[in-house]
N, C-alpha and C positions, 0 to 999 in steps of 0.2 A: 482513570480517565473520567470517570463519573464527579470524582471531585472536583477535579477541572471546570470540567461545561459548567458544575453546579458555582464553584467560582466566578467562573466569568459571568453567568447569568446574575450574580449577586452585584456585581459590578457593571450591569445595565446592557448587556452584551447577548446581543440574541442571536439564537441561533438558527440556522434553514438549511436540518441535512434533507439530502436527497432531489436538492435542487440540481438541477444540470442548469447551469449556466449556460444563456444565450446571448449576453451581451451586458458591460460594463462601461459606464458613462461619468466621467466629471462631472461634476454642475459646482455654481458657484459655492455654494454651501456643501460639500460634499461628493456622496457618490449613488450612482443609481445602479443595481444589481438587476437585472432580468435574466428570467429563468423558468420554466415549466408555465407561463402565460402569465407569470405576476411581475410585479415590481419591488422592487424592495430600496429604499432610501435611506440613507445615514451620513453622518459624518464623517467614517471612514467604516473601509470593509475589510475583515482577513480572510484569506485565503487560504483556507485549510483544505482544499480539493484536491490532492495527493499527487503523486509522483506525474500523471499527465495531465497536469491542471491546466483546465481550459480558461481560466484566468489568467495565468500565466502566457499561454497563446494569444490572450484575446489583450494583451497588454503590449505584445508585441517583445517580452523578454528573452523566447527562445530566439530572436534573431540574433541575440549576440553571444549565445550559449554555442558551445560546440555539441554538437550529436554525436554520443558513443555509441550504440546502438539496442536493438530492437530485443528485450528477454520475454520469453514465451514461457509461463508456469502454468500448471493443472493443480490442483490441492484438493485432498481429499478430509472431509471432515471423518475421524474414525474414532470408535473406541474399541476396549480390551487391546492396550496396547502397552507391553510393561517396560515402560523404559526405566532404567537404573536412578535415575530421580527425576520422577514427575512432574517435575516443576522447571526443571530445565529446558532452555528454548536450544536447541540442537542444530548447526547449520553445517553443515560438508558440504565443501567443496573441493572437485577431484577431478584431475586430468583435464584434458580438453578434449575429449571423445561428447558427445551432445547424448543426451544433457548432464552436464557436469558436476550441479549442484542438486540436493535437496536438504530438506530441513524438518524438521520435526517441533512444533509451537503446542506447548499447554492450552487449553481452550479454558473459558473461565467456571463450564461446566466440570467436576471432578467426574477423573478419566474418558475425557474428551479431548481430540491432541487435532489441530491440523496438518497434515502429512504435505508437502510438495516436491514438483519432482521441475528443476527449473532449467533452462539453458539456453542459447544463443541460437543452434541452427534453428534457417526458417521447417525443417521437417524434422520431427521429435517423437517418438511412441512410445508419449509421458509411461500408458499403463504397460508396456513391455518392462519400462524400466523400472517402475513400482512394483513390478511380480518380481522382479531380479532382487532388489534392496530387501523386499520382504523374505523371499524365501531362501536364498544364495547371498547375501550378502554378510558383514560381521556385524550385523545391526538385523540380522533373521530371529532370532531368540528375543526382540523386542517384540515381532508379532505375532503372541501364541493364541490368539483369537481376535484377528481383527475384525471389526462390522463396520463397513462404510455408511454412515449417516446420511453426506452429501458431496458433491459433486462441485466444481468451476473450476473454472480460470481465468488468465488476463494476461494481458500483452502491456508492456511497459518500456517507455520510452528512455530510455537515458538521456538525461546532457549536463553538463557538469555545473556547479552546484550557481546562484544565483549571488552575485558580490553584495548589489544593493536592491537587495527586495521590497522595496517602495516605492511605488509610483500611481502617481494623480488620484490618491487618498485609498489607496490600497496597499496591505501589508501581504505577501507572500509568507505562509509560516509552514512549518515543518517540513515535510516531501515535498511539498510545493515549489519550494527552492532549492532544494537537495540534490546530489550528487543522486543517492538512492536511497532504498528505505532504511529512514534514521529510526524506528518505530517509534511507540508512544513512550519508552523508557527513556530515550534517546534523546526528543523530542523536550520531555520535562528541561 
């Protein structure tokens, strides 16, 4: 991913993470970005603001998208976790009992893994279900000393994926127009 930004930065492309976007405007020359009390002006803008991108709202795209619905994930950053190869990003999904899915992601720290426990009901008891996987499940012998680091989650909208992601000089890229998360491999 570092290669990328540093790419695109080479190729006159700047970048503003951690902007929240509050509003996106044409102008004859371009396009004007507002977000966190600034401006931001260019010739055209991407949208790399992920799967509930408010660019993508604030374009008015989701109106012709259909809403699948609403996923509710918790993720735990952990270590001492021995999965059979460490490097492997791990995703189950199973049954339709809530929550269905979790996953298991290498973190770029060695033996750093982020753990999630994800699913569709709106009432979920992620950590009920992360004692179950961890201790009772056929994936229990991956955690012979886990330490939780940290702590989130997020709530994610689905709609199906975006056909022409351009419009009045902004490009929708990655999750942004996606079905769901394509990640940064995917993404390439």
């Amino acid at each position: 991913l570092n290669g990328l930004i540093d790419e695109a930065r080479k190729n006159h492309v700047e970048i503003f993470p951690g902007v929240n976007v509050s509003g996106v405007e044409k102008t004859d020359e371009g396009v004007i970005v507002t977000g966190n009390g600034e401006s931001f002006e260019g010739t055209y803008a991407l949208a790399a603001d992920g799967l509930n991108s408010r660019m993508a709202r604030q374009l008015g795209f989701n109106k012709k998208r259909t809403f699948l619905g609403t996923l509710r994930l918790k993720g735990w950053r952990m270590r001492g976790l021995e999965l059979p190869d460490p490097r492997a990003h791990v995703h189950i999904v199973e049954g339709v009992d809530a929550p269905p899915m979790f996953c298991f992601l290498p973190m770029a720290k060695a033996d750093e893994y982020y753990v999630s426990v994800a699913g569709w009901a709106p009432s979920i008891d992620f950590d009920a279900r992360l004692n179950q996987i961890m201790k009772d499940s056929l994936f229990s012998t991956w955690f012979k000393k886990p330490e939780i680091l940290k702590v989130n989650g997020c709530i994610l909208n689905l709609f199906t994926p975006i056909i022409e992601p351009f419009k009045d000089n902004v490009l929708l890229i990655g999750d942004a127009a996606a079905f769901s998360q394509i990640s940064n491999h995917n993404a390439i």
